[in-house]
N, CA, C and O atoms as a GROMACS GRO file, in nm:
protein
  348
    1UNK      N    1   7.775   9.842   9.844
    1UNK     CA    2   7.634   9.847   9.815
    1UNK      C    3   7.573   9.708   9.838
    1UNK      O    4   7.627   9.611   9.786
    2UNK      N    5   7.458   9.694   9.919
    2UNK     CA    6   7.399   9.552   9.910
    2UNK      C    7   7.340   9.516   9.764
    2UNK      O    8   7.306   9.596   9.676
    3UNK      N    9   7.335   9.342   9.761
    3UNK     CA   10   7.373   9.321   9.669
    3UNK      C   11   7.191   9.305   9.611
    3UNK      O   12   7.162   9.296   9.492
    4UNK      N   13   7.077   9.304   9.734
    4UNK     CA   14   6.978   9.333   9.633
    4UNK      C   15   6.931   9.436   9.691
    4UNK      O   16   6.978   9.484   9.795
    5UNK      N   17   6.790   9.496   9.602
    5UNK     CA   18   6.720   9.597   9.660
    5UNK      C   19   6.617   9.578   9.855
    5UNK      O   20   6.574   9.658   9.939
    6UNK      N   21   6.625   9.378   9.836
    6UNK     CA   22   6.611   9.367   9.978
    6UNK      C   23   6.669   9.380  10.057
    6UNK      O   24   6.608   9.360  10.162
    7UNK      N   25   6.812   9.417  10.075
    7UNK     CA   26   6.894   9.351  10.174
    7UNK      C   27   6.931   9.498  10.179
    7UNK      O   28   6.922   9.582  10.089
    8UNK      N   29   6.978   9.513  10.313
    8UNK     CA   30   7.075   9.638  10.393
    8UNK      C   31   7.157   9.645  10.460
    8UNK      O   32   7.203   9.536  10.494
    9UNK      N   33   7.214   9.751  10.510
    9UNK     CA   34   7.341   9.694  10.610
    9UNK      C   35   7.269   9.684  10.804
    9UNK      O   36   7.163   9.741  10.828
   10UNK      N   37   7.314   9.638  10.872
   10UNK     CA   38   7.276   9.625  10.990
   10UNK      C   39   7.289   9.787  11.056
   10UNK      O   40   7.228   9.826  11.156
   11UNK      N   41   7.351   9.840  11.003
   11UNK     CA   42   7.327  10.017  11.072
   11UNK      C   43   7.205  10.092  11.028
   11UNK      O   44   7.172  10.199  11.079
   12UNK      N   45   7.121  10.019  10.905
   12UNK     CA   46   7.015  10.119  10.846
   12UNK      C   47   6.906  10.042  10.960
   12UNK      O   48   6.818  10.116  11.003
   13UNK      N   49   6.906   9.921  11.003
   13UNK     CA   50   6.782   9.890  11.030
   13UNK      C   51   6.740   9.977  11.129
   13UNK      O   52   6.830  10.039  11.187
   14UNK      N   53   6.566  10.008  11.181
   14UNK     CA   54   6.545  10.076  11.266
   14UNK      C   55   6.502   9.948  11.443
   14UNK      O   56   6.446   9.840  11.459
   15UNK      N   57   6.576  10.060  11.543
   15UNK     CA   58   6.528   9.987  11.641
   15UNK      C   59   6.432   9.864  11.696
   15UNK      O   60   6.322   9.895  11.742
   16UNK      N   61   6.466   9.746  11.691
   16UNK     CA   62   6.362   9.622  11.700
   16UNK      C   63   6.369   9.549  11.612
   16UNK      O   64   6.344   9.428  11.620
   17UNK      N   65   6.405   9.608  11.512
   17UNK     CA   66   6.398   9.521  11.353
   17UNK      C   67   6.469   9.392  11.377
   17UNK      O   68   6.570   9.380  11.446
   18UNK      N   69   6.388   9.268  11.299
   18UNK     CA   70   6.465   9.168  11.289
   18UNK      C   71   6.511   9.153  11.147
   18UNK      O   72   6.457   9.218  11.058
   19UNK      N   73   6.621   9.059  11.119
   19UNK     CA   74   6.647   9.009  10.997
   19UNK      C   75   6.784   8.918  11.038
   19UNK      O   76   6.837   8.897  11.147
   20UNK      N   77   6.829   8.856  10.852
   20UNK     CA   78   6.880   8.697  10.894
   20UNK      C   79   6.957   8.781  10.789
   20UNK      O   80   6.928   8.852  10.693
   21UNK      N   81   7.130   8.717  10.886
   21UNK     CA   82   7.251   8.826  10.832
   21UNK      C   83   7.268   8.738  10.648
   21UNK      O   84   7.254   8.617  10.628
   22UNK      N   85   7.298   8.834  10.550
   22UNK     CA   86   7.343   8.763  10.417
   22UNK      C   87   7.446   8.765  10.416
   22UNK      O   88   7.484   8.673  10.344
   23UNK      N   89   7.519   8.813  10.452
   23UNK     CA   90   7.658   8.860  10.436
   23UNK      C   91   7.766   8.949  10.449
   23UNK      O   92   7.759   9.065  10.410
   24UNK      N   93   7.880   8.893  10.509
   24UNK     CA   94   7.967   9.029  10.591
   24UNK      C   95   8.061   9.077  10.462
   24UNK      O   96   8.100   9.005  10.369
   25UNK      N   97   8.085   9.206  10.480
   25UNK     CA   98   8.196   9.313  10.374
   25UNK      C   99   8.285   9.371  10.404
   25UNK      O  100   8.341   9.369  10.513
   26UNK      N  101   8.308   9.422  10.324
   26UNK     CA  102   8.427   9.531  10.332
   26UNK      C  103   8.582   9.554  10.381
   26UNK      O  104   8.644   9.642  10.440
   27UNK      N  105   8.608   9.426  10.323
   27UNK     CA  106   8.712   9.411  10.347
   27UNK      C  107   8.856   9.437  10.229
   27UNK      O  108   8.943   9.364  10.182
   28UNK      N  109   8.828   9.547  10.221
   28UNK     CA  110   8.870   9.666  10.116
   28UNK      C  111   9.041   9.699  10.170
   28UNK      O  112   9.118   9.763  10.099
   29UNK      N  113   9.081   9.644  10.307
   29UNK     CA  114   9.184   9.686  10.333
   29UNK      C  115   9.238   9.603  10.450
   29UNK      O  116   9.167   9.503  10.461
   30UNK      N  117   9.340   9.606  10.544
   30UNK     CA  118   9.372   9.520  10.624
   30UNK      C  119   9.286   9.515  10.740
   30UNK      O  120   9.235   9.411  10.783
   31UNK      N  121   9.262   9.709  10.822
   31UNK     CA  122   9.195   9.697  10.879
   31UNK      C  123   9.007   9.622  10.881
   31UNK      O  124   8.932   9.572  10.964
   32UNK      N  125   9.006   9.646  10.780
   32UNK     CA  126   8.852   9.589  10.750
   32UNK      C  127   8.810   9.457  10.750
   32UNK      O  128   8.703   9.403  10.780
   33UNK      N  129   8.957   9.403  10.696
   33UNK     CA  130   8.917   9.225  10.693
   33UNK      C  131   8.948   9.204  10.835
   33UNK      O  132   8.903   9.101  10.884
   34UNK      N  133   9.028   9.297  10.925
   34UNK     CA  134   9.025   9.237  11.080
   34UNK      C  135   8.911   9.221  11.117
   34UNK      O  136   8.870   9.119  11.173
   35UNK      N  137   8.832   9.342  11.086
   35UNK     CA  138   8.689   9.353  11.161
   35UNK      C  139   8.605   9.254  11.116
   35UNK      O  140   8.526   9.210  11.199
   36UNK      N  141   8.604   9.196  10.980
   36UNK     CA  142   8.475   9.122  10.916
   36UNK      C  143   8.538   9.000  10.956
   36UNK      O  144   8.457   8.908  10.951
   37UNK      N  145   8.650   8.966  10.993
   37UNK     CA  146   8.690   8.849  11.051
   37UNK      C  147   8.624   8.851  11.190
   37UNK      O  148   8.524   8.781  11.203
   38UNK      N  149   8.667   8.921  11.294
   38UNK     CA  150   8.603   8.899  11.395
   38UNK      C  151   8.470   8.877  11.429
   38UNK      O  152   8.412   8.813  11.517
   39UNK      N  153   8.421   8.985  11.285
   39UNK     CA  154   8.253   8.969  11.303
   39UNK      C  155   8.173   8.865  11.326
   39UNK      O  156   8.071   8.855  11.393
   40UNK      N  157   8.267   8.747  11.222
   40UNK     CA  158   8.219   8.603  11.174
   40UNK      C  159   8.285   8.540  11.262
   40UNK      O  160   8.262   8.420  11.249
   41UNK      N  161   8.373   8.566  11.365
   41UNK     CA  162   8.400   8.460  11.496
   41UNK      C  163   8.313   8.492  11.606
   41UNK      O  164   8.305   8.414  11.701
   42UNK      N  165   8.248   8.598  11.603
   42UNK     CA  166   8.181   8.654  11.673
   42UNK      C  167   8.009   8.575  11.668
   42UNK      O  168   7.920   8.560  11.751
   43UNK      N  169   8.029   8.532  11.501
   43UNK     CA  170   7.870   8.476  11.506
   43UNK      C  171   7.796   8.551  11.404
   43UNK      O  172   7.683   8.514  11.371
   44UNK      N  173   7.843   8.635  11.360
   44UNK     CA  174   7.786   8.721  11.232
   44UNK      C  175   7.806   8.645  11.111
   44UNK      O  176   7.899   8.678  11.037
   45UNK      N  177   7.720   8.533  11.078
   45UNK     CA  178   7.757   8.438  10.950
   45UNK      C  179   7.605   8.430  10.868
   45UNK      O  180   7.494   8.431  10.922
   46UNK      N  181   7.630   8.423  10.748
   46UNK     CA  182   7.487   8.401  10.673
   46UNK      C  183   7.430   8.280  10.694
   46UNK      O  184   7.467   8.163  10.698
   47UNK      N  185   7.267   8.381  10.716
   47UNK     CA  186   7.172   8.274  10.754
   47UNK      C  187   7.152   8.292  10.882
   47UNK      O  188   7.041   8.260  10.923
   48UNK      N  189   7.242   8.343  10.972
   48UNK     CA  190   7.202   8.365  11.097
   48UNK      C  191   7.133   8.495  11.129
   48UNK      O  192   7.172   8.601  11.079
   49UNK      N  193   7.016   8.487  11.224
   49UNK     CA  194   6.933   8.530  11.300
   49UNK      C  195   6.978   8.646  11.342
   49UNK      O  196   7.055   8.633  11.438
   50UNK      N  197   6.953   8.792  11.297
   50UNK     CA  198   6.990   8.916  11.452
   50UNK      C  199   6.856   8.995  11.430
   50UNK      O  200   6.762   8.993  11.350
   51UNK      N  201   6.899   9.071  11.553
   51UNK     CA  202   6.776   9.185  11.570
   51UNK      C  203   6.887   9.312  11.655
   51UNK      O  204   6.970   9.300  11.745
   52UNK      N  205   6.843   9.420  11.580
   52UNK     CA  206   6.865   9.551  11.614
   52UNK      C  207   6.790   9.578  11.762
   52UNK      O  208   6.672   9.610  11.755
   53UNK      N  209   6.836   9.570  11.858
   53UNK     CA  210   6.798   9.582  12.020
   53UNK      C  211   6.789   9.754  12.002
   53UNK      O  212   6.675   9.796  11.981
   54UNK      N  213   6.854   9.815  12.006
   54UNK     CA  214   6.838   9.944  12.015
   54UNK      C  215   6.964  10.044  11.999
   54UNK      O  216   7.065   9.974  12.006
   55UNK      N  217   7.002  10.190  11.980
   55UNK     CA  218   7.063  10.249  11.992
   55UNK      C  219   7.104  10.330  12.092
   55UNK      O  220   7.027  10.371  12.180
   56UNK      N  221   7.262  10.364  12.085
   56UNK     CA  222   7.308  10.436  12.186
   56UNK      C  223   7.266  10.630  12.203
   56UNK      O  224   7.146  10.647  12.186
   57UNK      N  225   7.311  10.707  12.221
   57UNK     CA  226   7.236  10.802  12.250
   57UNK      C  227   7.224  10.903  12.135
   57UNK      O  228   7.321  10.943  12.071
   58UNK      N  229   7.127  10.931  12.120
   58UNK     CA  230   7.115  11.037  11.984
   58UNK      C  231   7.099  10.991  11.832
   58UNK      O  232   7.112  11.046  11.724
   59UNK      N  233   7.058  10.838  11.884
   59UNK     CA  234   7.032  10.729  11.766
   59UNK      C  235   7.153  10.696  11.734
   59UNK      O  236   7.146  10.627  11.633
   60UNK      N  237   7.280  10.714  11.775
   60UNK     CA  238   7.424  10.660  11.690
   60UNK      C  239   7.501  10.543  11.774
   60UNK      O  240   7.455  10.430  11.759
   61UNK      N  241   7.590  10.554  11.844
   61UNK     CA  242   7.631  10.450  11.904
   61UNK      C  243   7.656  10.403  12.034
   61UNK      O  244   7.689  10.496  12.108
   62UNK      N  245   7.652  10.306  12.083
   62UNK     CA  246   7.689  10.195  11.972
   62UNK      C  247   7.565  10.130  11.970
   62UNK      O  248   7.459  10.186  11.998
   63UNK      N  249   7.573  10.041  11.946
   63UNK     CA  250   7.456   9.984  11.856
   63UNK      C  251   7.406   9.806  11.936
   63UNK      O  252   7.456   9.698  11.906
   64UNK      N  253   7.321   9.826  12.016
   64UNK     CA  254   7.297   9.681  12.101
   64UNK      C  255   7.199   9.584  11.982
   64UNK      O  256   7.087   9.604  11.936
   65UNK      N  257   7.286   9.485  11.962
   65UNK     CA  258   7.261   9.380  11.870
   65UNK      C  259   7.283   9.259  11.938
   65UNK      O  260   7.381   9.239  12.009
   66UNK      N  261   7.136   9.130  11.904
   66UNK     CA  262   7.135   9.024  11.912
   66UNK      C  263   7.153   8.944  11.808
   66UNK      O  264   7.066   8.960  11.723
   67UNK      N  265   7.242   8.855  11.778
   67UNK     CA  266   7.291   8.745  11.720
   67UNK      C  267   7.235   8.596  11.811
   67UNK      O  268   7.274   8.554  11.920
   68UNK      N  269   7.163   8.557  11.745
   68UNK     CA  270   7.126   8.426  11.779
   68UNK      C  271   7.113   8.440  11.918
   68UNK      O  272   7.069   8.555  11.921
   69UNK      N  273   7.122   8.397  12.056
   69UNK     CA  274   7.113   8.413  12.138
   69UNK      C  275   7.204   8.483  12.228
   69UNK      O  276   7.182   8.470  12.349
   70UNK      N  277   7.320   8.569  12.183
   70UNK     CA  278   7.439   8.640  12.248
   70UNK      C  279   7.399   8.818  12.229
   70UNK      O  280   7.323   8.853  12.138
   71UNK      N  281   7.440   8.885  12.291
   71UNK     CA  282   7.408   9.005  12.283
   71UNK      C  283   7.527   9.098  12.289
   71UNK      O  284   7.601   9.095  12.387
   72UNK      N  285   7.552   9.194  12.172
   72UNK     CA  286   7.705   9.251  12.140
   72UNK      C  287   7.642   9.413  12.122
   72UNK      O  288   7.526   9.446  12.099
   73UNK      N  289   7.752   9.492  12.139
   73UNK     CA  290   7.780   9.623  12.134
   73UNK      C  291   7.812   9.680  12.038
   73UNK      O  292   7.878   9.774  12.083
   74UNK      N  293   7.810   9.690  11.927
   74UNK     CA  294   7.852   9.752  11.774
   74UNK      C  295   7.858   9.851  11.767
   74UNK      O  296   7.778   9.938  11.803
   75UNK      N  297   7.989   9.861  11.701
   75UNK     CA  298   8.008  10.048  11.652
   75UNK      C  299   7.950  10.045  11.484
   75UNK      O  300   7.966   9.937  11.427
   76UNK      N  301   7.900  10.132  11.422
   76UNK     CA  302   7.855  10.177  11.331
   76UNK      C  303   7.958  10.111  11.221
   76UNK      O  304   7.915  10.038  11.132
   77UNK      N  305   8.084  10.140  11.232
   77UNK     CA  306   8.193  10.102  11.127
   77UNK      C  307   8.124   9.952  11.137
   77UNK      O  308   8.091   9.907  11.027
   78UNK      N  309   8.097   9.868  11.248
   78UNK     CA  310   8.107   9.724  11.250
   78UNK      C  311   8.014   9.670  11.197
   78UNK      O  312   8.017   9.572  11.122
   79UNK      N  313   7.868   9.769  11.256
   79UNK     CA  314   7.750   9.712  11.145
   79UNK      C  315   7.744   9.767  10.973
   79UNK      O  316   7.685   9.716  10.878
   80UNK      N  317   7.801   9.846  10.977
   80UNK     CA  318   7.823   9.858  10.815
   80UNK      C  319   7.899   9.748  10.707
   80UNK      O  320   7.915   9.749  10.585
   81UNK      N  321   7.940   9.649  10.820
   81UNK     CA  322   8.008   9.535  10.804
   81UNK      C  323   7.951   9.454  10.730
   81UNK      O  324   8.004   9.406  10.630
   82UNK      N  325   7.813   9.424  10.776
   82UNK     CA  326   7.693   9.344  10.780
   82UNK      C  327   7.606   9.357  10.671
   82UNK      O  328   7.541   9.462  10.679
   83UNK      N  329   7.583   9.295  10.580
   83UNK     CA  330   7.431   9.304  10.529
   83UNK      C  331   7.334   9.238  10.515
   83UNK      O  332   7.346   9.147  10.433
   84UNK      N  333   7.229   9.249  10.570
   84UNK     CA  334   7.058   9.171  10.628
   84UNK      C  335   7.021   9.172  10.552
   84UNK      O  336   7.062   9.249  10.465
   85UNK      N  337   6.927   9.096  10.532
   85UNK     CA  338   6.742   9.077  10.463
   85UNK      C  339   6.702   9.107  10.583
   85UNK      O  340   6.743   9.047  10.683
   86UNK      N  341   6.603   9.221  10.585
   86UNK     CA  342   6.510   9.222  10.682
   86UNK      C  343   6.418   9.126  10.702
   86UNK      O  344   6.410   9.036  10.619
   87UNK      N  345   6.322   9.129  10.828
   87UNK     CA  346   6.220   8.987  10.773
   87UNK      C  347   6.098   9.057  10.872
   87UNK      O  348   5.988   9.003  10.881
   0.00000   0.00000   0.00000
C-alpha cells in the first residue's frame, strides 16, 4: 500500500502523467528484491523525475516510461514496484 493518500504506484498513473518516484517495494521475496534492485540500477530512485509515456495495447502492457532522460519498457509487475507522488 502507498505510504500516503498522495502517492501511487507507477501502474495506476494515467497516460502522460508526470510524477517524482518516492519509493521502490516489494521486495517480499527473492524474486522481487531482484526486480526492485534492478529498478534502482536502472534509475528508479527517490526524488527522481518519470512520466508515464503511454500504454501497450488494451491499456496493459508494457508500459513506456521515462525516467529522467532514458526511456524503458515496463511490465506491470515492475511498475507496481514503484511508488510516485504525482505532480
Amino acid at each position: 500500500m502507498p505510504a500516503s493518500s498522495a502517492s501511487c504506484f507507477l501502474s495506476e498513473l494515467p497516460s502522460g502523467a508526470h510524477a517524482v518516484v518516492a519509493r521502490l517495494c516489494g521486495a517480499d521475496d527473492a524474486q522481487q528484491a531482484q526486480t526492485v534492485r534492478r529498478l534502482g540500477e536502472l534509475g528508479f530512485i527517490p526524488g527522481e523525475p518519470v512520466q508515464l509515456l503511454r500504454r501497450g495495447p488494451g491499456g496493459r502492457e508494457p508500459l513506456a516510461v521515462q525516467v529522467g532522460d532514458t526511456q524503458f519498457a515496463l511490465r506491470l509487475l515492475e511498475a507496481c514496484c514503484i511508488e510516485v507522488t504525482p505532480l
